[in-house]
N, C-alpha and C positions, 0 to 999 in steps of 0.2 A: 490468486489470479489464475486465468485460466485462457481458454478459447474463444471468451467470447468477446465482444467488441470493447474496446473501449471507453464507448459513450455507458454500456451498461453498467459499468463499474464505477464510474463517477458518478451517475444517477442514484446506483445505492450508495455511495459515499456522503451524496447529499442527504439521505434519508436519514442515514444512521449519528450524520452530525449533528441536525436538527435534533434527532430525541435525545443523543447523549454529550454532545459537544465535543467527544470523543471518537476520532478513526484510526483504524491500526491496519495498516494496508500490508501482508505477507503474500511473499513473492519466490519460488525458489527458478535455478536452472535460465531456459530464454524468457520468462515471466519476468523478468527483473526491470527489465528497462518499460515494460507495459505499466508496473506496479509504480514507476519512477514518474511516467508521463502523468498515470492517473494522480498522483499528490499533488504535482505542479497545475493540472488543469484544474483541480480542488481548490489550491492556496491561491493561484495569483485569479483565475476567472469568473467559478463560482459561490467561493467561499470567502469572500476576503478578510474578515476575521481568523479563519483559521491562519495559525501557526506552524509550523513544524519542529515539535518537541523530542524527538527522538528520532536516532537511525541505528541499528543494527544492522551488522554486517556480520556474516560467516559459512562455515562450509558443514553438513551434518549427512551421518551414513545413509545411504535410501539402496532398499534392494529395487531391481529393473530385468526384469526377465532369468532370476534368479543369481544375480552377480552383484556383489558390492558396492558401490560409489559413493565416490565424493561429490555431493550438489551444493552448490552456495545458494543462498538463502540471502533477502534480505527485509526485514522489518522496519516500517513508517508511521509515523504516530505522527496523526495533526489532531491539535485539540485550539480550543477560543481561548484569542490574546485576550490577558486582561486588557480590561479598559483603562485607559489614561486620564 
């Protein structure tokens, strides 16, 4: 996730579902909550088959203007409910 809108992200998330039926939405730092809206407008609007099969949560070293940090991160995985 990044800078750009959020309609762009869901757009490709619709792309990448359709060929593989699998999305893995990563997100580190203020990206997190962009990465969170884009799932939700994924699972409940345009994708209603998808699922949300996994969530990862954590924090991983990132250098920034040559200094250390701690960044959280968070990883989303929506893939297609089986069929009933």
């Amino acid at each position: 996730m990044g800078g750009k809108p959020t309609s762009t992200y869901v757009v490709a998330g619709m792309h990448a579902f359709s060929a593989g039926g699998r999305v893995v939405l990563k997100a580190r730092g203020r990206s997190i909550s962009k990465a969170v809206d884009v799932a939700e407008i994924l699972r409940n609007k345009t994708l209603p088959n998808a699922k949300l099969t996994s969530v990862k949560i954590g924090s991983e070293d990132f250098e920034v203007q040559g200094r250390k940090r701690k960044v959280s991160f968070i990883e989303l995985t929506l893939e297609k409910a089986e069929a009933k």
